[in-house]
Predicted model as a PDB file, atoms N, CA, C, CB and O in Angstrom, pLDDT in the B-factor column:
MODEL        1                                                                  
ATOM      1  N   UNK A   1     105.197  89.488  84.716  1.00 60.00           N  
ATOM      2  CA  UNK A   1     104.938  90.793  85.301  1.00 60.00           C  
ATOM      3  C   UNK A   1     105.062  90.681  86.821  1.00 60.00           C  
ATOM      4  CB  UNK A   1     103.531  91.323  84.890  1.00 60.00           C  
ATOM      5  O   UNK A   1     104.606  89.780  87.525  1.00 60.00           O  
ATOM      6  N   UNK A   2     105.818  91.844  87.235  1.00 76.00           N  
ATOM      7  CA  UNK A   2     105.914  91.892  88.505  1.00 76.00           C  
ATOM      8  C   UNK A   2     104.824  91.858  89.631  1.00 76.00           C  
ATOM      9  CB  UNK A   2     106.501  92.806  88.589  1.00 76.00           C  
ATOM     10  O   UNK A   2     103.957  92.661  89.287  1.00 76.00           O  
ATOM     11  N   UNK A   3     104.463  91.231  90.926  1.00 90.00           N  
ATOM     12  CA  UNK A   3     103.461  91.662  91.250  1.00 90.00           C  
ATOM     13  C   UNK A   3     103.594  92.216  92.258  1.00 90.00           C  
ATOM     14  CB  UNK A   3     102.672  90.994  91.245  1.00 90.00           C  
ATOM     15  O   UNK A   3     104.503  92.066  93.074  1.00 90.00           O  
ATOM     16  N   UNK A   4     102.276  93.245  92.328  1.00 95.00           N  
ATOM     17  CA  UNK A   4     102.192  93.890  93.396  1.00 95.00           C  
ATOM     18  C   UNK A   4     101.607  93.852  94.654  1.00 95.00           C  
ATOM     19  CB  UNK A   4     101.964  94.579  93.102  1.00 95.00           C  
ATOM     20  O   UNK A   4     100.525  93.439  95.071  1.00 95.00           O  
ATOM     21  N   UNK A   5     102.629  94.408  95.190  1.00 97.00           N  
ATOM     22  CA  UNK A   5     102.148  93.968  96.963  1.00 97.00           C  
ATOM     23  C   UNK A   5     101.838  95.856  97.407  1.00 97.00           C  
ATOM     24  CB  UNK A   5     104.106  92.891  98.339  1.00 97.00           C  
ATOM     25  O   UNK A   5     102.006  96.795  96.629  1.00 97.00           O  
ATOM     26  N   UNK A   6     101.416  95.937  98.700  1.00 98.00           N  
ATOM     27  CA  UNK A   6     100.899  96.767  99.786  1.00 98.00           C  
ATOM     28  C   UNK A   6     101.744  98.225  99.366  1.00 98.00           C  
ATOM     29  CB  UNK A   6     101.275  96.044 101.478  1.00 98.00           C  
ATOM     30  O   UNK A   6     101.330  99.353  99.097  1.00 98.00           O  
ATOM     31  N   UNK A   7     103.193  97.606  99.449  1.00 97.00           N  
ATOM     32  CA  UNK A   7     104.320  98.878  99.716  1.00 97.00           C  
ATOM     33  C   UNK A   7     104.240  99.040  98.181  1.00 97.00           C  
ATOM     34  CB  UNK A   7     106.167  98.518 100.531  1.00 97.00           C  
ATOM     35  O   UNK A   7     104.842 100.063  97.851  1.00 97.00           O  
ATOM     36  N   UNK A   8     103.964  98.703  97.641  1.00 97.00           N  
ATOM     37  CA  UNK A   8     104.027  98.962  95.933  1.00 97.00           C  
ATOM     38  C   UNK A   8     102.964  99.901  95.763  1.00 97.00           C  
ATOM     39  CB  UNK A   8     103.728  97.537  94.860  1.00 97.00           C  
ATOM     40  O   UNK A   8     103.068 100.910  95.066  1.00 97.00           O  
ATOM     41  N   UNK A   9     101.880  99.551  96.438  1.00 98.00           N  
ATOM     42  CA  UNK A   9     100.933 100.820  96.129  1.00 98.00           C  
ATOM     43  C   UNK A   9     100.841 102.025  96.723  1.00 98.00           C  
ATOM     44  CB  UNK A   9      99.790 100.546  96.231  1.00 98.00           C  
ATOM     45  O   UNK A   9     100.496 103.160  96.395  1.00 98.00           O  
ATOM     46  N   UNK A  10     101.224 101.501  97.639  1.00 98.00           N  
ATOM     47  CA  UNK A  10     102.193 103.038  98.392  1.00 98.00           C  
ATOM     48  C   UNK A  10     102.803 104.050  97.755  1.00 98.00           C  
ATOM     49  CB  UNK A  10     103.429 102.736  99.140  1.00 98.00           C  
ATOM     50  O   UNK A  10     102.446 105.224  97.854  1.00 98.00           O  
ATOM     51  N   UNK A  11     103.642 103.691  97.149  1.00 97.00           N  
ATOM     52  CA  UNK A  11     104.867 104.322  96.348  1.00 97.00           C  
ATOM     53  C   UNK A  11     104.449 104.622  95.088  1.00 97.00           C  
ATOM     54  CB  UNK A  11     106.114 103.423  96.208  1.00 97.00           C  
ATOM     55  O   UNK A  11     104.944 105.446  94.319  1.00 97.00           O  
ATOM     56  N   UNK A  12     103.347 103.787  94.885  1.00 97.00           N  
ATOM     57  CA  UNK A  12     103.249 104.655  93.551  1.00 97.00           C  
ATOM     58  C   UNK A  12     101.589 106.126  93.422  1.00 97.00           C  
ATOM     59  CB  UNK A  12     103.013 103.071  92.108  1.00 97.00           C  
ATOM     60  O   UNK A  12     101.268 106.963  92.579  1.00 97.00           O  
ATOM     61  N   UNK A  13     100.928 105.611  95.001  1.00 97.00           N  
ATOM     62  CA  UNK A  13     100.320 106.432  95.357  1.00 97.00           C  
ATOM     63  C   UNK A  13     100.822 108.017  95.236  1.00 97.00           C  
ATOM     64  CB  UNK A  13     100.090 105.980  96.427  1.00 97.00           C  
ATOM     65  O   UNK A  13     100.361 108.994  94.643  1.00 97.00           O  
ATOM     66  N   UNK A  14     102.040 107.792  96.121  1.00 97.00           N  
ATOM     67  CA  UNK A  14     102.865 108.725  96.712  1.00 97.00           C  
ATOM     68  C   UNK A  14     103.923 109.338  95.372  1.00 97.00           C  
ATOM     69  CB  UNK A  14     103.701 107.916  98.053  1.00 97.00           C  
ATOM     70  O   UNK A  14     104.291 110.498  95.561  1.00 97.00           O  
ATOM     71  N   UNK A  15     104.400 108.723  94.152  1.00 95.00           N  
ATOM     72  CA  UNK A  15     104.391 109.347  93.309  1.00 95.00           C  
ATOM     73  C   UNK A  15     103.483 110.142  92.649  1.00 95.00           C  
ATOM     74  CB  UNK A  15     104.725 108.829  92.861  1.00 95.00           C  
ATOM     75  O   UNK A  15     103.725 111.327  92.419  1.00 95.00           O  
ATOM     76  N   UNK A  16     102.478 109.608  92.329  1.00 96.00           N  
ATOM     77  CA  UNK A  16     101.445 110.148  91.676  1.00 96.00           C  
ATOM     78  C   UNK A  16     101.202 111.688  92.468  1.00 96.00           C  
ATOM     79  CB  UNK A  16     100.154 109.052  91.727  1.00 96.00           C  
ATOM     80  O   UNK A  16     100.979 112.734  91.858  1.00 96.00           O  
ATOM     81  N   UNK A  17     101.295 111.566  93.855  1.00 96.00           N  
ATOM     82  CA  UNK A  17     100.979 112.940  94.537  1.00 96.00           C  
ATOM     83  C   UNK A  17      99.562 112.681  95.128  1.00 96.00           C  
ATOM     84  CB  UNK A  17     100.988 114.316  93.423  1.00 96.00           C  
ATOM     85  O   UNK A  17      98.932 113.679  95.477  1.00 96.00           O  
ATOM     86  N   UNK A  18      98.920 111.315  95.299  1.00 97.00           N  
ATOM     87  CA  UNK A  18      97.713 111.471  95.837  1.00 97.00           C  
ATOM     88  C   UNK A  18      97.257 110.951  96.940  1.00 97.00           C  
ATOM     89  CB  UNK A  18      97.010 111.206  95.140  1.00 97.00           C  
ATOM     90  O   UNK A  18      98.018 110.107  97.414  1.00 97.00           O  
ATOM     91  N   UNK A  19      96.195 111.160  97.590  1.00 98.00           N  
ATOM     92  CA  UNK A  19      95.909 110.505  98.958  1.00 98.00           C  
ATOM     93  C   UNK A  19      95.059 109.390  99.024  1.00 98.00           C  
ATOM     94  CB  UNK A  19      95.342 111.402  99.837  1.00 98.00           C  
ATOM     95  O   UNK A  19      94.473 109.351  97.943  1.00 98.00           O  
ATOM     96  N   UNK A  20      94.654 108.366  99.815  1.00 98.00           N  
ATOM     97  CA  UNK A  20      94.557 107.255  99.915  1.00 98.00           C  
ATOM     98  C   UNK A  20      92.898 107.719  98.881  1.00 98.00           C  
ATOM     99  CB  UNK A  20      94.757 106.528 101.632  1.00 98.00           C  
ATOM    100  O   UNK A  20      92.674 107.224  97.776  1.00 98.00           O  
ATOM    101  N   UNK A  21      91.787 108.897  99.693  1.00 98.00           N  
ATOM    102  CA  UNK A  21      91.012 109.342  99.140  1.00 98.00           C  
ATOM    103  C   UNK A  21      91.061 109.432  97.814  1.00 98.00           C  
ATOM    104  CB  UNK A  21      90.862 110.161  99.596  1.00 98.00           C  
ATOM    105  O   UNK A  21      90.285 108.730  97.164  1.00 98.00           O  
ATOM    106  N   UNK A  22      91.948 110.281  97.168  1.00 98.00           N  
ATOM    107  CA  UNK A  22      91.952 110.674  96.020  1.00 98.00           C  
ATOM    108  C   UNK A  22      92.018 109.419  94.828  1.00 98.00           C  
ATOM    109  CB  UNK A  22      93.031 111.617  96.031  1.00 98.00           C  
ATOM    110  O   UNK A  22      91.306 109.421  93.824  1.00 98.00           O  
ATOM    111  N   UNK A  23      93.225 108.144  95.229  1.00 98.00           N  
ATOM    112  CA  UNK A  23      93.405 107.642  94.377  1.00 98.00           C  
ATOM    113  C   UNK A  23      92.063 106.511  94.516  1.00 98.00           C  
ATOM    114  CB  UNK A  23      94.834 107.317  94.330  1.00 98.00           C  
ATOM    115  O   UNK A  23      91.836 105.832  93.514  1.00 98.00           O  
ATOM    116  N   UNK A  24      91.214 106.318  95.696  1.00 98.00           N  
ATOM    117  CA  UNK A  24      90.463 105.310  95.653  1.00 98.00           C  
ATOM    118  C   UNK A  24      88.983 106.104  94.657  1.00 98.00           C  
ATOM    119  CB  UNK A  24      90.231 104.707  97.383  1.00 98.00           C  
ATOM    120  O   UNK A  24      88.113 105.453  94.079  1.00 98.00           O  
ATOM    121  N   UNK A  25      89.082 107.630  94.713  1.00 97.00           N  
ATOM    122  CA  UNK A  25      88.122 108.261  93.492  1.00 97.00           C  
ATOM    123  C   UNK A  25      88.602 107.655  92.321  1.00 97.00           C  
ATOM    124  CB  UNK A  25      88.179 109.944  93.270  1.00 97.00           C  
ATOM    125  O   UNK A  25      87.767 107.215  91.531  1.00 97.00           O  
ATOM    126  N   UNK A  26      89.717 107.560  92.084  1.00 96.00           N  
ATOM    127  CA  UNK A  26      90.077 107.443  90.260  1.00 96.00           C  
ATOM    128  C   UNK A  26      90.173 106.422  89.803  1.00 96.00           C  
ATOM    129  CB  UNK A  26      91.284 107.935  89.678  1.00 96.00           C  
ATOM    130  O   UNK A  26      90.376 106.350  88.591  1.00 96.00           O  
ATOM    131  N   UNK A  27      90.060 105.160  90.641  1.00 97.00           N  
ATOM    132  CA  UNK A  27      89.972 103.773  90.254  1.00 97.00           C  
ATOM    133  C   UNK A  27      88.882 103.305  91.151  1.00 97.00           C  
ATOM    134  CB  UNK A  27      91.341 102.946  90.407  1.00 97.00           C  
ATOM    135  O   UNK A  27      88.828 102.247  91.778  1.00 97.00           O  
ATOM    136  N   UNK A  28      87.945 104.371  91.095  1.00 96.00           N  
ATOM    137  CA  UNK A  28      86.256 103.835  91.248  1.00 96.00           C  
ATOM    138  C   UNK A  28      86.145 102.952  92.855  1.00 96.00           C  
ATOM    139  CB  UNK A  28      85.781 102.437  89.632  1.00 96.00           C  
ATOM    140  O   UNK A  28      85.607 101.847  92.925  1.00 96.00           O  
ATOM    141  N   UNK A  29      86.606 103.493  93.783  1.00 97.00           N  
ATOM    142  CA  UNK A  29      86.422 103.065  94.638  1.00 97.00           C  
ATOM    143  C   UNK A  29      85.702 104.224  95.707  1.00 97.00           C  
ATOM    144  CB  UNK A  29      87.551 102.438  94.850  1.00 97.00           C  
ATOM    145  O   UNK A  29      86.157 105.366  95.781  1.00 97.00           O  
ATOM    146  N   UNK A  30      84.661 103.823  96.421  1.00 96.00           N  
ATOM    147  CA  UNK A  30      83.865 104.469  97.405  1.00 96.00           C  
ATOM    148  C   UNK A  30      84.889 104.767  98.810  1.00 96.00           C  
ATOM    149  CB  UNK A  30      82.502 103.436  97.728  1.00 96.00           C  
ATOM    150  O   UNK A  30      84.623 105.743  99.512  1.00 96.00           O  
ATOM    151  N   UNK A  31      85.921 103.975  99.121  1.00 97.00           N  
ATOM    152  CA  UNK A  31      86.206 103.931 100.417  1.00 97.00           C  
ATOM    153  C   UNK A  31      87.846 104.251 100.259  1.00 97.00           C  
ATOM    154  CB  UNK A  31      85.718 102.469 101.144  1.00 97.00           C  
ATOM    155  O   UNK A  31      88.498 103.535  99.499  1.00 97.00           O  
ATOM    156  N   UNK A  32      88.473 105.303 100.967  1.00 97.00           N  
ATOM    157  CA  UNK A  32      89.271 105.310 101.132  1.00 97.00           C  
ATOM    158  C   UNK A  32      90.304 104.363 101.926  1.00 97.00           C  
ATOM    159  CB  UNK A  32      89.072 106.096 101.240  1.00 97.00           C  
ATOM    160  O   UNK A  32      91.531 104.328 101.828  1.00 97.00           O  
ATOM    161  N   UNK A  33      89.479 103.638 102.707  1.00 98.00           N  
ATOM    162  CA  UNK A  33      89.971 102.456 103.411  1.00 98.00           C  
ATOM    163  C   UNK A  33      90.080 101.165 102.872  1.00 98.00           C  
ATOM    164  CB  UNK A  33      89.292 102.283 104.398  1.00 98.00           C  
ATOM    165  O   UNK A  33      90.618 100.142 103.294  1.00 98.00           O  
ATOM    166  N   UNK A  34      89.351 101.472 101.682  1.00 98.00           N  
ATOM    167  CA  UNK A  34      89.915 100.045 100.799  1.00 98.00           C  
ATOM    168  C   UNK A  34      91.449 100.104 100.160  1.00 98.00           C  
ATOM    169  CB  UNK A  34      88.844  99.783  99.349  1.00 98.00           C  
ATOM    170  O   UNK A  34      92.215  99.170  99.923  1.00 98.00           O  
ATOM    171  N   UNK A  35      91.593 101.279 100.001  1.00 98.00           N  
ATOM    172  CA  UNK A  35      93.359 101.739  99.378  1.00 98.00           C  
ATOM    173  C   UNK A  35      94.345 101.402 100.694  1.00 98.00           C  
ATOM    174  CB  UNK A  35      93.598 103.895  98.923  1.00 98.00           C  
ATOM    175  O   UNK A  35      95.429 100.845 100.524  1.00 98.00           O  
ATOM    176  N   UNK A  36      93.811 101.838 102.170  1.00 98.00           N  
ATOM    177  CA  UNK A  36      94.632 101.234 103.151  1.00 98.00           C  
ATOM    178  C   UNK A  36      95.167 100.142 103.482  1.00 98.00           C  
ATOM    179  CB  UNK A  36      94.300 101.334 103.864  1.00 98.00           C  
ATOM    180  O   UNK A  36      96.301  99.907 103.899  1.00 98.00           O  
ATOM    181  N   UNK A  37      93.835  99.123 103.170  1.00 98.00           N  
ATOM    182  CA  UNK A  37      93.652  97.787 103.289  1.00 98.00           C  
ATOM    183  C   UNK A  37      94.566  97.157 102.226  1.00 98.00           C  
ATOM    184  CB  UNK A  37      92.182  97.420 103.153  1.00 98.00           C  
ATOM    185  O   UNK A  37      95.423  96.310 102.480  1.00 98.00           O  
ATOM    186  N   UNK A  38      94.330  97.595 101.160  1.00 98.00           N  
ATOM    187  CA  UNK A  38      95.515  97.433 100.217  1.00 98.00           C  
ATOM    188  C   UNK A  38      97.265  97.410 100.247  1.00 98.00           C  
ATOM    189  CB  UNK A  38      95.257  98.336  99.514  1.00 98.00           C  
ATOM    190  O   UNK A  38      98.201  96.667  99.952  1.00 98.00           O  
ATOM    191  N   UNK A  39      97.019  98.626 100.760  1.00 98.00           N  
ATOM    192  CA  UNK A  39      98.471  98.912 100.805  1.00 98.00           C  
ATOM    193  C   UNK A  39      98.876  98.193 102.139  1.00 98.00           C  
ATOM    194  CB  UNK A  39      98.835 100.582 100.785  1.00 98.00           C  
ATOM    195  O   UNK A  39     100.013  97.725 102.069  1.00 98.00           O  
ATOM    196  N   UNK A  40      98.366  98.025 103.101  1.00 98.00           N  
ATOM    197  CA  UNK A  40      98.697  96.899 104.400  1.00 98.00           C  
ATOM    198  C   UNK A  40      98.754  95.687 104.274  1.00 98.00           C  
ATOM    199  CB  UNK A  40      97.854  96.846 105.402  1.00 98.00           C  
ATOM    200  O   UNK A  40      99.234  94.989 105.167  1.00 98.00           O  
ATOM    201  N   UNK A  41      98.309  95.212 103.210  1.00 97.00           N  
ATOM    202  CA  UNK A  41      98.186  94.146 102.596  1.00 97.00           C  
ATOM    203  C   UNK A  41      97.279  93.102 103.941  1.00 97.00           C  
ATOM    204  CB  UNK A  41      99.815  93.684 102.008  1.00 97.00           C  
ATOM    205  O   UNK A  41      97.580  92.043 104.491  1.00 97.00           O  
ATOM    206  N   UNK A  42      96.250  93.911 104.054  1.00 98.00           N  
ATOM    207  CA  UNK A  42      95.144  93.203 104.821  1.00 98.00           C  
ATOM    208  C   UNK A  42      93.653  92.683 104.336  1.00 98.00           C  
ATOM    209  CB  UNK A  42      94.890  94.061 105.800  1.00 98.00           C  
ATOM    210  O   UNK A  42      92.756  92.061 104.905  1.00 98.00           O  
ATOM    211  N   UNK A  43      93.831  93.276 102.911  1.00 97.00           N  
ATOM    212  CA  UNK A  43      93.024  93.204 102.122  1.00 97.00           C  
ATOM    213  C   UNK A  43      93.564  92.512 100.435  1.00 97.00           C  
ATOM    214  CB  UNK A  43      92.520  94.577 102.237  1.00 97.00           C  
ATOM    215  O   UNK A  43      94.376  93.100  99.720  1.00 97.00           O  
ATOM    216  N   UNK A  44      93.057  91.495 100.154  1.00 97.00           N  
ATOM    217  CA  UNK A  44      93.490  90.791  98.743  1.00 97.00           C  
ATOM    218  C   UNK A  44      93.094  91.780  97.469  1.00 97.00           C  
ATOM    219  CB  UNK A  44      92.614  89.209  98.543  1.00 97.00           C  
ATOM    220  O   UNK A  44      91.921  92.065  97.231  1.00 97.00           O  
ATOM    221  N   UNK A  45      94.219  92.275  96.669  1.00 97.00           N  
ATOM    222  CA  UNK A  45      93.945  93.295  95.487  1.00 97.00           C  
ATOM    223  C   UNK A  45      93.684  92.790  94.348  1.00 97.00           C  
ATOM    224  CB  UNK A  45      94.954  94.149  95.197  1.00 97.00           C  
ATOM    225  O   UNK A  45      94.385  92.334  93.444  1.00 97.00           O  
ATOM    226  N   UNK A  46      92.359  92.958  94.534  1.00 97.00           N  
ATOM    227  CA  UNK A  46      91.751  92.210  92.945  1.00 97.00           C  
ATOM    228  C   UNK A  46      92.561  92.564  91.367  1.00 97.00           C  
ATOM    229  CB  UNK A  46      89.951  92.903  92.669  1.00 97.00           C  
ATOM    230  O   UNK A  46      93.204  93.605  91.231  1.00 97.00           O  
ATOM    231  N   UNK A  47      92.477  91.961  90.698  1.00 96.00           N  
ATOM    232  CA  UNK A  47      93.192  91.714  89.658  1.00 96.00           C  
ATOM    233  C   UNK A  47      92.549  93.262  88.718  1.00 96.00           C  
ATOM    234  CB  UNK A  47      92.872  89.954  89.022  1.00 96.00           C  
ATOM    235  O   UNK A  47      93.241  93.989  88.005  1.00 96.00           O  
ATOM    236  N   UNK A  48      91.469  93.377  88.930  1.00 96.00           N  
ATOM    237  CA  UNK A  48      91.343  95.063  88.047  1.00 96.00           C  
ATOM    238  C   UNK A  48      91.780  96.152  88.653  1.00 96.00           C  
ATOM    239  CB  UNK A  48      89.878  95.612  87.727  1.00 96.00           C  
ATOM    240  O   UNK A  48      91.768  97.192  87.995  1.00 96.00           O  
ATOM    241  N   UNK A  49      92.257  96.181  90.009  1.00 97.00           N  
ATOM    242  CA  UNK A  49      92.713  97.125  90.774  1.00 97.00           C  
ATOM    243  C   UNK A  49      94.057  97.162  90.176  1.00 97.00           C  
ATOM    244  CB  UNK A  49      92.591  96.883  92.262  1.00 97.00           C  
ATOM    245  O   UNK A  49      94.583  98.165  89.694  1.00 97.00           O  
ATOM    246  N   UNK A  50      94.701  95.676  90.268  1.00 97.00           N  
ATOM    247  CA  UNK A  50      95.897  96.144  89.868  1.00 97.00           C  
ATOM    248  C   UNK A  50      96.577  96.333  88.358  1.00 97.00           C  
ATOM    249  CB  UNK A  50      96.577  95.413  90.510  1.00 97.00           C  
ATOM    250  O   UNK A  50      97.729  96.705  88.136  1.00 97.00           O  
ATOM    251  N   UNK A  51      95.580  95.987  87.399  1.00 96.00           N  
ATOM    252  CA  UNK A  51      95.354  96.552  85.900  1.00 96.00           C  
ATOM    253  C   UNK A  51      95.112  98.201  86.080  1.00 96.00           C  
ATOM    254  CB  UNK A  51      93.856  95.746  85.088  1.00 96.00           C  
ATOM    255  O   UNK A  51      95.958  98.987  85.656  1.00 96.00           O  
ATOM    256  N   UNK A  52      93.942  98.642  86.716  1.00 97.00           N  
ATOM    257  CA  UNK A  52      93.448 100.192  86.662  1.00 97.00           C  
ATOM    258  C   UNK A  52      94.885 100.799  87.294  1.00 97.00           C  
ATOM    259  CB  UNK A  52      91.800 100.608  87.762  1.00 97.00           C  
ATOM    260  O   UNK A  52      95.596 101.542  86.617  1.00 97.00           O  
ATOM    261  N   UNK A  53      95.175 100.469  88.435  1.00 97.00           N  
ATOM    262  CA  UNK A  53      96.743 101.206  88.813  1.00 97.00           C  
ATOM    263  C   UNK A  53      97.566 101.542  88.118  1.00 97.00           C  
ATOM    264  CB  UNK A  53      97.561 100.627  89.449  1.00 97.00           C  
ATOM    265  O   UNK A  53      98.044 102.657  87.914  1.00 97.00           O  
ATOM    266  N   UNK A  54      97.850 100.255  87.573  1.00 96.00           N  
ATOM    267  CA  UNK A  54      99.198  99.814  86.118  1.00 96.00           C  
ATOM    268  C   UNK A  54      99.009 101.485  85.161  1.00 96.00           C  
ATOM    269  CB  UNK A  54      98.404  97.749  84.544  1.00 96.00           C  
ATOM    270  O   UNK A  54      99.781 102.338  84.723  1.00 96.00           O  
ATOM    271  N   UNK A  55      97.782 101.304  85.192  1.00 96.00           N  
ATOM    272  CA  UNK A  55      97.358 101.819  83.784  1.00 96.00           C  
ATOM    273  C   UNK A  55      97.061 103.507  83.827  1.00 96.00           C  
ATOM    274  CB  UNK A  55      95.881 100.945  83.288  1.00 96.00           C  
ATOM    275  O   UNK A  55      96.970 104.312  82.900  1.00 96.00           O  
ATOM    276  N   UNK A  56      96.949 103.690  85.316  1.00 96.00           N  
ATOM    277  CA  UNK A  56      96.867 104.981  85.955  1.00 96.00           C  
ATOM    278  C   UNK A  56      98.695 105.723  85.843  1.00 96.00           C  
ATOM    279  CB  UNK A  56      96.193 104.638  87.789  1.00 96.00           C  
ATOM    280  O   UNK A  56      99.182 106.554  85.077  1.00 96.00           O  
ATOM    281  N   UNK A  57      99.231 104.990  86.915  1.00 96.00           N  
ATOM    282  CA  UNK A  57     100.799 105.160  86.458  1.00 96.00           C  
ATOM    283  C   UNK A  57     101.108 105.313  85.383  1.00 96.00           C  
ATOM    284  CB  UNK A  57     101.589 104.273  86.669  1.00 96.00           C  
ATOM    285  O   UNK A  57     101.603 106.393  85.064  1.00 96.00           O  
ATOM    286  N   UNK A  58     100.951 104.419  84.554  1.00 95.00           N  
ATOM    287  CA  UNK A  58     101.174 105.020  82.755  1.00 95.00           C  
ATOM    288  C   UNK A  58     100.915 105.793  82.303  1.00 95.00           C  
ATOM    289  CB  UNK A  58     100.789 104.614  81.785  1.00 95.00           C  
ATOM    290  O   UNK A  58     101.673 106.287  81.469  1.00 95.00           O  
ATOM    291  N   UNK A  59      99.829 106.288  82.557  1.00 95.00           N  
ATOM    292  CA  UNK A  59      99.172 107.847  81.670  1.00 95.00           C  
ATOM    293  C   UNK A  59      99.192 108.645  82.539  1.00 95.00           C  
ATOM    294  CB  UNK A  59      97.586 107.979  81.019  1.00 95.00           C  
ATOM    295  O   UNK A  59      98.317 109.489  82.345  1.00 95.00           O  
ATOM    296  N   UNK A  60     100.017 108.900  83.832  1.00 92.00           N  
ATOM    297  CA  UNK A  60     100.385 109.645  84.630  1.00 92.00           C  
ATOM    298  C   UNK A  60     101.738 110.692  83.418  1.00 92.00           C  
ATOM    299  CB  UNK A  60     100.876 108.613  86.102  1.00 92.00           C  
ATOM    300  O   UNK A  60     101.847 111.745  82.790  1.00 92.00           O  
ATOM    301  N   UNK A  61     102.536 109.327  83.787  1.00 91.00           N  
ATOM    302  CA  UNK A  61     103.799 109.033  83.851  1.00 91.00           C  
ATOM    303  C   UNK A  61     104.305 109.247  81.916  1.00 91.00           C  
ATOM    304  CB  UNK A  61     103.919 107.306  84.688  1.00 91.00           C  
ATOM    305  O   UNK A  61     105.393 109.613  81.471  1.00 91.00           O  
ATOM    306  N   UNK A  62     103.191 108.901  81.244  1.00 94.00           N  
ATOM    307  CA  UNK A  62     103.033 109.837  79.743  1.00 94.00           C  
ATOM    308  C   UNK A  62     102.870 111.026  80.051  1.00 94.00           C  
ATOM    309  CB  UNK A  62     101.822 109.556  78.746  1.00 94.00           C  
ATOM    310  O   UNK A  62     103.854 111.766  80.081  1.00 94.00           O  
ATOM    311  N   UNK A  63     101.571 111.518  80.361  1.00 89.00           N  
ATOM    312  CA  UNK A  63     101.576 112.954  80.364  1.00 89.00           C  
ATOM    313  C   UNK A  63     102.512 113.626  80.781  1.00 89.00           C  
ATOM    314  CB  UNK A  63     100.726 113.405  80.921  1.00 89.00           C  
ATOM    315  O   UNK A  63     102.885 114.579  80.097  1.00 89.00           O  
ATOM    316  N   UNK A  64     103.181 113.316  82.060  1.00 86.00           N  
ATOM    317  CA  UNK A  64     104.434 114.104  82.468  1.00 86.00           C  
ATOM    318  C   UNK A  64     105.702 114.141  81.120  1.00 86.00           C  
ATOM    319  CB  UNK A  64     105.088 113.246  83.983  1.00 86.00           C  
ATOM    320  O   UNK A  64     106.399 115.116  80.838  1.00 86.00           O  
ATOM    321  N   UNK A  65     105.723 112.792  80.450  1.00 91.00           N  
ATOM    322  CA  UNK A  65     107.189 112.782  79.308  1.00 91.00           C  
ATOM    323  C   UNK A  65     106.207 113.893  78.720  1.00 91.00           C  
ATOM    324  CB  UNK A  65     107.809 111.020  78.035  1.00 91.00           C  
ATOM    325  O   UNK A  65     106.905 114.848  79.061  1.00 91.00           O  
ATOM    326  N   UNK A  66     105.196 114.442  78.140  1.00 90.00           N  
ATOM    327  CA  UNK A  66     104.547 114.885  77.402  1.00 90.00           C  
ATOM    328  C   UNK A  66     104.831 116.739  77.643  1.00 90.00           C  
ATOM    329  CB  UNK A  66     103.164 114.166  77.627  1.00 90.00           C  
ATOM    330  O   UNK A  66     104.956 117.617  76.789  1.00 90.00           O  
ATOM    331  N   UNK A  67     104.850 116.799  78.691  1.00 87.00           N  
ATOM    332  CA  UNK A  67     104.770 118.444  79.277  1.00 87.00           C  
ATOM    333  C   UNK A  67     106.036 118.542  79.249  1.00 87.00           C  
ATOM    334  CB  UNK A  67     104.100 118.894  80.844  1.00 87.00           C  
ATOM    335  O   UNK A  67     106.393 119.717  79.334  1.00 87.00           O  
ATOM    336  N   UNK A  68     107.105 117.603  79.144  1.00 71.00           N  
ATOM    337  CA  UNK A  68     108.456 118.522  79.863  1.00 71.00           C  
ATOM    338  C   UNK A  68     109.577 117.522  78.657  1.00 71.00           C  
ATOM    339  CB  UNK A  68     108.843 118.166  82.312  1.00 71.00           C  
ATOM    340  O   UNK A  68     110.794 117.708  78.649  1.00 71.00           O  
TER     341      UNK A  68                                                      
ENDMDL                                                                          
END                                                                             
Protein backbone atom coordinates (compact mmCIF):
# COMPACT_ATOMS: atom_id res chain seq x y z
CA UNK A 1 0.00 0.00 0.00
CA UNK A 2 0.93 3.25 -0.99
CA UNK A 3 1.96 5.64 1.62
CA UNK A 4 0.91 8.69 2.50
CA UNK A 5 2.65 11.80 2.75
CA UNK A 6 1.47 15.72 3.52
CA UNK A 7 0.43 16.53 -0.28
CA UNK A 8 -1.62 13.34 -0.25
CA UNK A 9 -3.75 14.63 2.36
CA UNK A 10 -4.17 17.63 0.79
CA UNK A 11 -5.68 16.36 -2.23
CA UNK A 12 -7.74 14.23 -0.90
CA UNK A 13 -8.96 16.85 1.67
CA UNK A 14 -9.61 19.03 -1.23
CA UNK A 15 -11.52 16.33 -3.06
CA UNK A 16 -13.67 15.51 -0.48
CA UNK A 17 -14.65 19.41 -0.46
CA UNK A 18 -13.49 19.98 3.12
CA UNK A 19 -11.50 22.28 5.29
CA UNK A 20 -8.61 21.53 7.39
CA UNK A 21 -11.53 22.14 10.32
CA UNK A 22 -14.01 20.07 8.92
CA UNK A 23 -12.00 17.04 8.07
CA UNK A 24 -10.06 17.12 11.53
CA UNK A 25 -14.13 16.90 13.02
CA UNK A 26 -14.66 13.59 11.09
CA UNK A 27 -11.63 11.73 12.01
CA UNK A 28 -12.00 12.84 15.67
CA UNK A 29 -9.60 15.35 15.90
CA UNK A 30 -9.94 18.60 18.25
CA UNK A 31 -7.44 20.77 16.28
CA UNK A 32 -7.55 21.91 13.04
CA UNK A 33 -3.86 22.38 13.13
CA UNK A 34 -3.19 18.91 13.55
CA UNK A 35 -4.55 18.34 9.74
CA UNK A 36 -1.94 21.26 8.85
CA UNK A 37 0.78 19.68 10.57
CA UNK A 38 -0.06 16.75 8.64
CA UNK A 39 -0.34 17.83 5.48
CA UNK A 40 3.21 19.89 5.93
CA UNK A 41 4.47 16.97 6.92
CA UNK A 42 5.71 18.59 10.23
CA UNK A 43 3.87 16.39 12.12
CA UNK A 44 4.27 12.24 11.99
CA UNK A 45 0.64 10.68 10.79
CA UNK A 46 -0.23 8.07 13.00
CA UNK A 47 -1.17 4.91 11.50
CA UNK A 48 -5.19 5.33 12.46
CA UNK A 49 -5.22 8.64 10.84
CA UNK A 50 -4.15 7.18 7.90
CA UNK A 51 -6.62 4.01 8.09
CA UNK A 52 -9.69 6.62 9.19
CA UNK A 53 -8.71 8.79 5.89
CA UNK A 54 -8.38 5.62 3.64
CA UNK A 55 -11.64 4.74 4.84
CA UNK A 56 -13.28 8.24 4.76
CA UNK A 57 -12.30 8.53 0.92
CA UNK A 58 -13.98 5.25 0.36
CA UNK A 59 -17.33 5.87 1.61
CA UNK A 60 -17.05 9.26 0.22
CA UNK A 61 -16.18 8.07 -3.02
CA UNK A 62 -19.10 5.00 -2.71
CA UNK A 63 -21.71 7.20 -1.94
CA UNK A 64 -20.96 9.42 -4.84
CA UNK A 65 -20.85 5.87 -7.43
CA UNK A 66 -24.16 5.45 -5.45
CA UNK A 67 -26.12 8.86 -6.33
CA UNK A 68 -25.07 9.18 -9.90
Amino acid sequence: MKTIKGKDVRRIRELLGLTQSELAKKLGYRRYQTISEFENDKKQMPERFKMLLRSLFASEQARKANEG
